[in-house]
Structures are given as C-alpha cells and as structure tokens.
C-alpha positions in Angstrom: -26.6 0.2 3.9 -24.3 2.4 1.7 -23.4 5.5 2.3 -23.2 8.0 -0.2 -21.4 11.2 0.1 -20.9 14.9 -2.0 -17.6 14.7 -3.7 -17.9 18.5 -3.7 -18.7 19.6 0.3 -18.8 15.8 1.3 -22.0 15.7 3.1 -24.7 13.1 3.4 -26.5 12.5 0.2 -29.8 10.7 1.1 -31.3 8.0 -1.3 -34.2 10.0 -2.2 -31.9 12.4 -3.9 -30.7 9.8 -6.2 -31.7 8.9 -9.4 -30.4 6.0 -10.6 -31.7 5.3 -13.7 -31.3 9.0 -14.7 -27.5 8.6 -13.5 -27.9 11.3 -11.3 -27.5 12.3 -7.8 -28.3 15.8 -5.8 -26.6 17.2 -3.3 -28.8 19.3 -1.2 -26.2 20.6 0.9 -24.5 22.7 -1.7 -27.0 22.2 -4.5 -24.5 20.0 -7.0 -25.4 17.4 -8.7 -23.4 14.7 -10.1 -23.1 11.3 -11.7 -24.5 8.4 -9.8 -21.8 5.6 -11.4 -19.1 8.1 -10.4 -20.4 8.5 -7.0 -20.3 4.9 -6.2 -17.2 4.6 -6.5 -17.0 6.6 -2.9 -15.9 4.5 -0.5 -18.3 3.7 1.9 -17.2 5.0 5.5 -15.6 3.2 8.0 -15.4 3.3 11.9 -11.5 4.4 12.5 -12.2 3.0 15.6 -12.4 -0.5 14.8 -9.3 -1.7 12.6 -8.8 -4.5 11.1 -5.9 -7.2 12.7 -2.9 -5.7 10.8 -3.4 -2.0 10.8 -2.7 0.8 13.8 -3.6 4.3 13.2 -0.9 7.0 14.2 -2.1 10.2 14.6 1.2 13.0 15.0 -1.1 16.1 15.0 -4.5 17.2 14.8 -4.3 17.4 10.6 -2.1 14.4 10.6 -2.9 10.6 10.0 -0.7 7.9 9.2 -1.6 4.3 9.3 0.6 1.6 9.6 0.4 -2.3 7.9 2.6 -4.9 9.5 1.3 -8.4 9.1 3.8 -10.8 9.9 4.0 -14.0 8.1 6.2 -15.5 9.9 5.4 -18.9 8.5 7.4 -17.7 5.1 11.0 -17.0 7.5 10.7 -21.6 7.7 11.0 -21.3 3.7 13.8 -18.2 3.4 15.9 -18.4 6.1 16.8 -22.3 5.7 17.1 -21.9 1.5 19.0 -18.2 2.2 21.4 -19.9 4.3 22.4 -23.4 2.5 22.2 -21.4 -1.2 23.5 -18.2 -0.6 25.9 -19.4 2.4 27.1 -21.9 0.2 27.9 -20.1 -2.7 29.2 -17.3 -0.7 31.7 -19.4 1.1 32.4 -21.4 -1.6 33.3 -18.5 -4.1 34.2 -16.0 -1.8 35.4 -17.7 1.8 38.1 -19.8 0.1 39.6 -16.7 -1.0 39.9 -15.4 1.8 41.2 -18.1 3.3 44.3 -18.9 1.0 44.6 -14.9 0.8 44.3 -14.6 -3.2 41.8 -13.0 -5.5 40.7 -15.0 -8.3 38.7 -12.1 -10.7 36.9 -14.6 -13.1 36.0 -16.8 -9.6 34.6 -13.7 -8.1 32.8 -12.1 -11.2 31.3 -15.8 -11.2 29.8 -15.2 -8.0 28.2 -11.8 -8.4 24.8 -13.2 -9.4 24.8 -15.5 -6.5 25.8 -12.3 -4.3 22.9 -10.1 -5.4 20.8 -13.0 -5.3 21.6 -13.4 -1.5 21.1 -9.9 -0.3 17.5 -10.0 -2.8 16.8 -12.8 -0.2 17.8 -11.4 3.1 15.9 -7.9 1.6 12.8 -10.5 1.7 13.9 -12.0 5.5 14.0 -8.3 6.7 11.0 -7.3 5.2 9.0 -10.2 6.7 10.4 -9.3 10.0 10.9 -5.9 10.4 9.1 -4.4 7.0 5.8 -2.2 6.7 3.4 -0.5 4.8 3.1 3.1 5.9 0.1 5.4 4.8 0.5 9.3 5.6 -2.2 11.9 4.9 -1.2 15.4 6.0 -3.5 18.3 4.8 -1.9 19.2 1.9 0.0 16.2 0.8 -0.6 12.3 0.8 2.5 9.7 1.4 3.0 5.4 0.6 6.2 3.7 1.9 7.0 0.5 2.0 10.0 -0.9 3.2 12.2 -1.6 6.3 13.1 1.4 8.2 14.1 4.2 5.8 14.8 1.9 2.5 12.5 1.0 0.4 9.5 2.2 -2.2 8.3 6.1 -1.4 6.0 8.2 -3.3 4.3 11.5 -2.9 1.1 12.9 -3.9 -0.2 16.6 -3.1 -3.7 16.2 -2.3 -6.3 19.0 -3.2 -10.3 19.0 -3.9 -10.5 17.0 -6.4 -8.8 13.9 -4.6 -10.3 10.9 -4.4 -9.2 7.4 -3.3 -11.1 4.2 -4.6 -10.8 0.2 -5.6 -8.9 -0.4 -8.9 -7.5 -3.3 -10.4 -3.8 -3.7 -10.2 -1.4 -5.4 -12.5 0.0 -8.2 -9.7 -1.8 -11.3 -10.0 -2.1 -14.1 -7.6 -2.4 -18.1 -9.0 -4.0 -15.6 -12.0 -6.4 -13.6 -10.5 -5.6 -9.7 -11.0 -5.3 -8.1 -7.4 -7.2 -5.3 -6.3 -5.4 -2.5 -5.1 -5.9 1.3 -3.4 -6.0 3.9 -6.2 -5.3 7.9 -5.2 -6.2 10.4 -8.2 -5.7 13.7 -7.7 -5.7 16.4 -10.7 -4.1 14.7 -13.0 -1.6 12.4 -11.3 -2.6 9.1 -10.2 -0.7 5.8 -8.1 -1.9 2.6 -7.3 -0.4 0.9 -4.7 -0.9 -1.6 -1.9 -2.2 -4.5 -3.9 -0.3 -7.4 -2.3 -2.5 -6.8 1.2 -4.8 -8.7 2.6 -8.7 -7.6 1.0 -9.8 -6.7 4.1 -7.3 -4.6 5.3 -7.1 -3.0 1.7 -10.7 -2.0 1.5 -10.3 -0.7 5.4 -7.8 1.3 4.4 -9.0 2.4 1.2 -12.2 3.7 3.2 -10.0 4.8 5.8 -7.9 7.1 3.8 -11.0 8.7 2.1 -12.8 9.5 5.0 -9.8 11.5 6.0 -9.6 13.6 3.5 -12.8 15.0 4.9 -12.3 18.5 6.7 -12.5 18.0 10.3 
C-alpha cells in the first residue's frame, strides 16, 4: 500500500485523512492541508537497505548521502572496441601515421582527418564510460549534486536544496525505439533539472524514492 507523506513536516498521513474526490488531504501532525494530486506525486518510501543490483549507497557523514550507479554493460565493449579500433585506427594511421613516418606534414591531409580524430576520442569517451563511468547522486543538507562521467570529467550540476524541495517521476526528452524515457526530476524554489533518464526503471524509481526520503530530517 502507498504511503503518503506531509510535504510540510513530512509525517505519516493516514488514508482516512484524505479526501480524494474533494482533492484534499490533512495533515494532522502540523494541521496543513494540501492537494491530493500534488501529494501523489510523493514518492512512495523505500527500504535503503535493500538496493537494487546497480546502486551502492555512500554515506561520508552523518548529514551526507551519496549514491552511486555503475551498471556495466559490458556486452556493448564487443561492438566499440572492435569498430573503435578498425575505423578510428585506420583513419588515424592512415592520415596521421604516414606522416609521421616519412616526417612531413601535409595541412590539407591533416585538416581532412580532424573529423575522424574527434570522432575517435567521442568513441573511446564511450569505451571509458562503459568501463570505468558512473552516475553519482550527492545529497548534503543544504545542497543536492548529479555527475556523470569517468572520474572527474564529465556532466555536473548543483542544486541548493531547501523546504520546498521535492524529487518525483517526470517525462524526459530521450526516447528509446520511440518511447519517451522517464527520468528523476528535483524542483526546488524555482530551479528545476531532470536527469538520469537513460537508467534502468528500476533503479530510477529506487533512486527517485531514495533521494526523497533523504531529504527527510533525521
């Protein structure tokens, strides 16, 4: 069964108190009362105990949580690696090695080559990723963090997180064979990002409950 919590002092609110057809729910707790379609968009909780295949849960200090997406589709590396190697070693040799070789520089030869150069470092990005990459989720007290990317490089953005924040299920932009892709939405004031929406579903909607619950004073 759902459960249903404040969004004001986050407790309990039971399904007596809710009136659905009036769109109404009342928190007994600290006597608000707000709007039933709003509050189910809550995530339900979820046991942070119990995480899904791909996710561990960090925890630095007492007010700090990070959790961590690595899912390793290793299967993808039989596709890149073999393709990265014959294309972009190819051209690379081709355009580049002889060059070298006979010790002059040809500018139009190697101006010709810059697309295939870029497009060879796009595809060993893509190798590293699915080897050494991950998602990294950070909620501190004050201030909620997404990374994704290999080490230090890659995609970072920064929230602050007060009150009024709230992470829920959105529809994303990214599509898959068509299909619109859910992904994890944080509003807070008047900022919002959506992120994480090439993820598995289960680890998304984990995570999505995950990250709500901790914005819960402990």
């Amino acid at each position: 069964m759902t459960t249903y919590t404040c969004p004001s002092c986050r407790a309990v609110i039971p399904l007596d108190d809710i009136n659905v057809a009036a769109d109404l729910a009342l928190c007994r707790s600290c006597g608000e009362t707000t709007s039933f379609v709003s509050l189910a968009q809550i995530l339900p909780e979820v046991d942070l105990n119990k995480t899904p295949k791909y996710i561990r849960v960090e925890r630095s200090r007492r007010d700090v949580v990070e959790f961590i997406y690595r899912k390793r589709q290793l299967g993808l590396l039989v596709f890149f690696i073999p393709f990265t190697c014959l294309w972009g070693g190819g051209s690379m040799i081709g355009i580049y090695g002889t060059q070298i070789a006979k010790g002059q520089f040809d500018l139009n030869q190697s101006l010709f080559g810059l697309p295939f150069l870029f497009g060879t470092i796009f595809l060993l990005s893509i190798i590293s990723f699915i080897i050494f990459g991950a998602w990294r989720f950070r909620l501190e007290k004050s201030r909620f963090e997404v990374f994704v990317g290999v080490g230090r490089i890659g995609w970072r953005r920064r929230l602050p997180i007060g009150p009024d924040s709230r992470f829920s299920i959105k529809r994303s932009t990214m599509t898959v064979n068509d299909v619109r892709q859910n992904g994890i939405e944080l509003s807070t004031g008047k900022e919002k990002i959506l992120f994480a929406a090439s993820i598995d579903d289960e680890s998304k909607n984990w995570l999505a409950g995950a990250l709500e619950q901790s914005l819960e004073p402990n």
